[in-house]
C-alpha positions in Angstrom: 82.0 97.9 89.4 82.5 94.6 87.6 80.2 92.0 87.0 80.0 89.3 89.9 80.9 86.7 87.3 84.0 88.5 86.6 85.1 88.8 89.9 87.4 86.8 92.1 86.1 85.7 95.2 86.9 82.5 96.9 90.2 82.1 99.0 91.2 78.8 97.2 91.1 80.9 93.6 93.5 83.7 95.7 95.6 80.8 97.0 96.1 79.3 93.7 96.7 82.6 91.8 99.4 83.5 94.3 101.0 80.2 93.8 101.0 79.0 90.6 100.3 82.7 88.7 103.1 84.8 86.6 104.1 87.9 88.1 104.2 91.5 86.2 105.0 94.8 87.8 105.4 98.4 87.3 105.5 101.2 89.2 101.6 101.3 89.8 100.8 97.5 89.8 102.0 94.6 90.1 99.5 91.9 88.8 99.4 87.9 89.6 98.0 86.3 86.1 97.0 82.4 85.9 95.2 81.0 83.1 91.4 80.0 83.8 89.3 77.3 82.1 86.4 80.1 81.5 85.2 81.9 78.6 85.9 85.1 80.6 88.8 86.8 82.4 88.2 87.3 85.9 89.5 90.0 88.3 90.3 91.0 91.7 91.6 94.3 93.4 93.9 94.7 96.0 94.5 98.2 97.6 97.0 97.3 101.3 95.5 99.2 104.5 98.8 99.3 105.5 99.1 102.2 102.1 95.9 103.6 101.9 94.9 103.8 105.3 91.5 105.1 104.8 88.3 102.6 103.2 86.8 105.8 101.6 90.6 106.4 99.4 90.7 102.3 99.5 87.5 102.4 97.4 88.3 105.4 95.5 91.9 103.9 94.1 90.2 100.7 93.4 87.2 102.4 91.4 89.6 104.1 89.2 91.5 100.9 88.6 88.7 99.4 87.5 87.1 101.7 85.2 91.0 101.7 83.7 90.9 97.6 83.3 87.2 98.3 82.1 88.4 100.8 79.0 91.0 97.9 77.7 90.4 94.3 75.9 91.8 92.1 78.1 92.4 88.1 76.7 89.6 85.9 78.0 90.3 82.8 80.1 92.6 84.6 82.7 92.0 85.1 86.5 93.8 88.4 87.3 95.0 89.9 90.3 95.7 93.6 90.7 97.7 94.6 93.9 97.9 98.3 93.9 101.2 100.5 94.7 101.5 103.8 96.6 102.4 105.9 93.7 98.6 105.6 92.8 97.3 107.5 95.1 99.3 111.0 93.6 98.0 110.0 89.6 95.5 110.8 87.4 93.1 108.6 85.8 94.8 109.2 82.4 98.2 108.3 84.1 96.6 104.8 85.7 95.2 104.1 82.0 98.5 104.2 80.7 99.9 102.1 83.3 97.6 99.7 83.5 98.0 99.3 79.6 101.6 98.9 80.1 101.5 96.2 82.9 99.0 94.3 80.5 100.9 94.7 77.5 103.8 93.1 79.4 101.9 90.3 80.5 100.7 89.6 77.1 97.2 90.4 77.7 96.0 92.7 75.5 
């Protein structure tokens, strides 16, 4: 789990990501990135109901995202949204790593 501090939370932050934010996809992810005026990069997960229909595989893809974002340097001062695709749920950990480090790499972030 991430520190609260690097978390995204409040619906205005969500609003404006989704707005004003530069979009980057693969065939895992597709992230919303949108510069922040912090010292930190801060992040939220999104895995669609409508995809993974059950909480307990909901929380499971969403762990192993985040232990993937965890194991790379992301910039500081970005607010970064991770929506999470279907093909997911039939990967490895080694395999969301990979992508994860692609789909940062494209967005200029590592």
């Amino acid at each position: 789990m991430l520190p609260k501090k690097r978390r995204i939370k409040k619906k205005k932050d969500f609003d404006d990501i989704f707005k004003k934010g530069k979009t980057i996809k693969n065939a895992f992810f597709i992230i919303k990135i949108k510069s922040n005026e912090l010292s930190f990069s801060r992040f939220a997960f999104i895995a669609p109901s409508k995809i993974f229909k059950k909480a307990t595989e909901r929380n499971e893809i969403k762990r192993r995202v985040v232990e993937a974002i965890k194991s790379v340097s992301v910039l500081d001062g970005y607010d970064v949204v991770v929506l999470i695709k279907e093909d997911v749920k039939r990967s490895s950990y080694k395999e969301i790593k990979n992508k994860m480090e692609e789909v940062l790499n494209k967005a200029e972030l590592l």
